[in-house]
N, C-alpha and C positions, 0 to 999 in steps of 0.2 A: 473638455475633459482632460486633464493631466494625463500626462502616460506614467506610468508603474516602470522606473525602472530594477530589473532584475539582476541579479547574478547566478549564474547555474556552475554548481560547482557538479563535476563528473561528465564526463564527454565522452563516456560508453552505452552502451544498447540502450537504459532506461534515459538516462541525460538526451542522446537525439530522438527518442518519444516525446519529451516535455517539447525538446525544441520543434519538432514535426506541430504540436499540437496547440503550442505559444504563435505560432505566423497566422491561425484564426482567429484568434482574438484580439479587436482593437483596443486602443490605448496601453500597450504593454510592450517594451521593448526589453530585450536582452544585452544588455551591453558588456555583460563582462563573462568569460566563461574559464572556468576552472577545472586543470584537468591530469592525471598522473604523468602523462609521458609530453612533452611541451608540444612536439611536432605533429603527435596525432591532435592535438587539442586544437594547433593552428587551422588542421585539414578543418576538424569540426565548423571551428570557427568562420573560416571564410565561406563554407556551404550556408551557413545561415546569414553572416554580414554581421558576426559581432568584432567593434573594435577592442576588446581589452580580452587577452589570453595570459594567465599565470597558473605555474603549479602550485599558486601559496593562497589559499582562502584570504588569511590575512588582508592578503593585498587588495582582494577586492571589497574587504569589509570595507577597510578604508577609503574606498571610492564614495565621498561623503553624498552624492544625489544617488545612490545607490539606495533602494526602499525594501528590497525585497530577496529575501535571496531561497532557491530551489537546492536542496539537498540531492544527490545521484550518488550519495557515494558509496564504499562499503557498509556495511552493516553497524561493524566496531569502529565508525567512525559518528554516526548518525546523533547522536546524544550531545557528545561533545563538541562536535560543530553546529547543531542547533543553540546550544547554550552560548557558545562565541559568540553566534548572528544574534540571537536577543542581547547582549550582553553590550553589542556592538548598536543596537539601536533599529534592527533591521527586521521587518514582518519574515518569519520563514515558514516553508513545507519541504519537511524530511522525506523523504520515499518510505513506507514501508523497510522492515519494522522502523519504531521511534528508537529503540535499544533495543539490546539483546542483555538486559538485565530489570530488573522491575526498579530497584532502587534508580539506576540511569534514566528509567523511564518518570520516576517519580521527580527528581530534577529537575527535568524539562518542562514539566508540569509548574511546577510551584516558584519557577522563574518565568515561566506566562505569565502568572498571575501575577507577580509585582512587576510585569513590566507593561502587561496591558495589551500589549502587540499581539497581531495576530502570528498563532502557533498551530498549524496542521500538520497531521499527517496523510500520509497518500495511501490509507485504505480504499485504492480504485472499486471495489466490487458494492461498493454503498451510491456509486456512480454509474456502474455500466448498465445503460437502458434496458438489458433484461432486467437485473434485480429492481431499478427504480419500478418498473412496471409493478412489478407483485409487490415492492413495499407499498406503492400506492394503493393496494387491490385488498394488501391485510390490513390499511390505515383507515381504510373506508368501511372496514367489517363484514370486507367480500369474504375472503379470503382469514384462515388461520393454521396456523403450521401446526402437522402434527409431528412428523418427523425428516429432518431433513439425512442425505447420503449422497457426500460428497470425495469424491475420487482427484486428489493433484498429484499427479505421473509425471516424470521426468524420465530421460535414460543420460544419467549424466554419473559417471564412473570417474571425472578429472574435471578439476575448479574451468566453468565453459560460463560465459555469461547467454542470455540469449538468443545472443548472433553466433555462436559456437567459439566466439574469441576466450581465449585466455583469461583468467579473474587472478590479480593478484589477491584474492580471500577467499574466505570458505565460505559457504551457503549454507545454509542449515531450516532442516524441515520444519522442528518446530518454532524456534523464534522469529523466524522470514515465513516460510508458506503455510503453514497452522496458523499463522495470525490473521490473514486473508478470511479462513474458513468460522476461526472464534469470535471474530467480531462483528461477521455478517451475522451470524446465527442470533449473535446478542440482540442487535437491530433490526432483522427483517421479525424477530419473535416481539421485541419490545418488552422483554425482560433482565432479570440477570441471570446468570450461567450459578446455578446451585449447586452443581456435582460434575466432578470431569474425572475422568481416567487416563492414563496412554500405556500402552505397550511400547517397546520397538527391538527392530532386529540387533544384529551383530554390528559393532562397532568397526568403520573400514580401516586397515592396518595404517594406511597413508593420511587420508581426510580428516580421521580421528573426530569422525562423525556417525550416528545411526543413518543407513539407507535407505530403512523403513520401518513405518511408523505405524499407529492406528489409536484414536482417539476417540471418546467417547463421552456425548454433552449433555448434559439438562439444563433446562430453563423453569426459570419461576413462574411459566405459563403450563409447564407439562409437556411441553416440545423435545424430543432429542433428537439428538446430530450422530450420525457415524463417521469419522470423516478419516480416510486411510491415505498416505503419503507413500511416493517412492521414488529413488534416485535410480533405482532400477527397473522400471516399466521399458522394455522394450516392447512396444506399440504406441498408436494414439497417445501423444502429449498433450499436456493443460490440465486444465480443472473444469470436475464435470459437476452440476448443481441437479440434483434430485428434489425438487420440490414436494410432500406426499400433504396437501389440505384436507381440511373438511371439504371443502368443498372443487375436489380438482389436483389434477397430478401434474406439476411444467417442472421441465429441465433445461436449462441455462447452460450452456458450451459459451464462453466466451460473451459475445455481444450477440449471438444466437438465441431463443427460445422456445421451445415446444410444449404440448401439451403431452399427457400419458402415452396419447396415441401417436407422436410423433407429428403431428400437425402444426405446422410452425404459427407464430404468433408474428404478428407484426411491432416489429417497436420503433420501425424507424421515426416515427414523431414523437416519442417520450421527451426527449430534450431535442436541443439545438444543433445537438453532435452523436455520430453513432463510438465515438471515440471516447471510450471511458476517462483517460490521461490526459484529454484537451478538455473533457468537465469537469472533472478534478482542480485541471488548473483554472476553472472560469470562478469553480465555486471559491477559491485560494485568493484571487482578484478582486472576486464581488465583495467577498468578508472587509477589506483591506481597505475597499474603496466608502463603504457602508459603514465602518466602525462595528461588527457586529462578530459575534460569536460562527467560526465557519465549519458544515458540520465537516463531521472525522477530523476536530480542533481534538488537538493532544489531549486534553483535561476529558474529552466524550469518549475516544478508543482506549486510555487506562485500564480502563475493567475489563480489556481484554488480555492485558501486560500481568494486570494480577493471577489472570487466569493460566496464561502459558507459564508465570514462576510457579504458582502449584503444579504443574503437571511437571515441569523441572525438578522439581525437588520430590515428585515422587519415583521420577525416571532413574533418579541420584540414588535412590532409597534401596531400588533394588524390588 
């Protein structure tokens, strides 16, 4: 088997997840990592045993046995270095969001397509063995949504990435953490999203962002979604997954699941890993190695990108 080699550009909290969850999968090597500040990118680097460290993407594009490259970067960066790496010759997966603009996101799209290579992105929650369990369970006709209520809580008041370190960018509810919640919804219903709403609070004087949000979805099966945001939840952080079926009530915390009654579910044999971000990246691999279509490939999460620009521009409207 050939090894897949990689480039990871970002060498912050998401960047050493891909890398924690790339040292289980064989035939896949990291060789080149990319990263804002040069000295923290070397520490990254020698924790995992990658020899090539640069702050310039560029540089590792041109690493010509270079096959594959993992995106970690900010948000406003995502678009335009996915389209460099295809451009470049190079299979990529962006992190969550693909843009934070629909037309960006149409781009990325439509230079897949002439160039053939494979293009994901890392909507994790189509991975994490709670949800694969119940897409399996509504695939087989167990299982049908009638309405999902979904809660993603932060207490983050100052740009913190997940480790509480420093972000040189801004995060934002709904182009980054609403796309999580509108894409699942699309997927685990097997429809499209016909009607959306958003609210959101006061705009913060510094971030020059809303803090909180609140959303509201339908699907072409009759399904809806409540799904509420906040950068202000001081308690319990994450996102919490309300499953309400025909037939049965489960809630999803993370790689956790339960039933109405709080009875947990076993998932640990769903997949290979309880690690959403090492399936993610197995499924990024598999596509690469197969020649085939990988799911949460940019061209299948779209219709979620169409959906958070309607909610944008009704947020704009006032």
């Amino acid at each position: 088997m050939k090894t897949i080699r990689v480039a990871l550009a970002g060498a912050g909290a998401f960047g050493v997840k891909h890398l924690e969850g790339i040292r289980n999968i064989d035939g896949v090597e990291v060789v080149s990592l990319v990263g804002r500040q040069l000295d923290k990118t070397r520490e990254v680097a020698a924790k995992f045993g990658i020899g090539h460290v640069s702050t310039d993407l560029g540089e590792s594009l041109a690493i010509e046995d270079v096959d594959a490259v993992i995106l970690c970067t900010p948000t406003q960066m995502h678009a335009s270095q996915a389209i460099a790496c295809l451009k470049a010759g190079k299979h990529v997966q962006v992190e969550i969001p693909l843009a934070d603009s629909l037309a960006d996101a149409e781009a990325v799209v439509t230079l897949q397509k002439q160039t053939g290579l494979v293009a994901m992105c890392g909507h994790t929650r189509r991975f994490n063995p709670s949800h694969q369990y119940l897409h399996r369970r509504i695939a087989a006709g167990e299982l049908a949504i009638q309405q999902m209520d979904v809660q993603t809580y932060f207490f983050r008041r100052t740009n913190t990435n997940a480790l509480g370190q420093p972000r040189s960018w801004t995060d934002h509810l709904l182009w980054h953490h609403a796309a999580h919640t509108v894409d699942l919804f699309a997927y685990q219903t097997g429809g499209e999203i016909v009607a959306a709403n958003a609210l959101q609070g006061p705009i913060h004087p510094t971030l020059g962002i809303a803090m909180d949000m609140s959303i509201q979805l339908e699907a072409s099966t009759g399904a809806i979604c409540t799904l509420s945001l906040s950068f202000n939840n001081d308690g319990p952080l994450g996102t919490f997954f309300r499953y309400i079926c025909d037939n049965g009530t489960f809630i999803a915390r993370y790689d956790d699941l339960f039933d109405g009654k709080e009875q947990r579910i076993d998932v640990s044999k769903v997949d290979v890993s309880m690690n959403g971000i090492e399936l993610q990246d197995r499924e990024f691999f598999a596509a690469i190695r197969e020649g085939r279509e990988p799911n949460a490939s940019v061209a299948k999460v779209l219709p979620c990108y169409r959906t958070l620009h309607r909610l944008e521009q009704q947020l704009a409207a006032g």
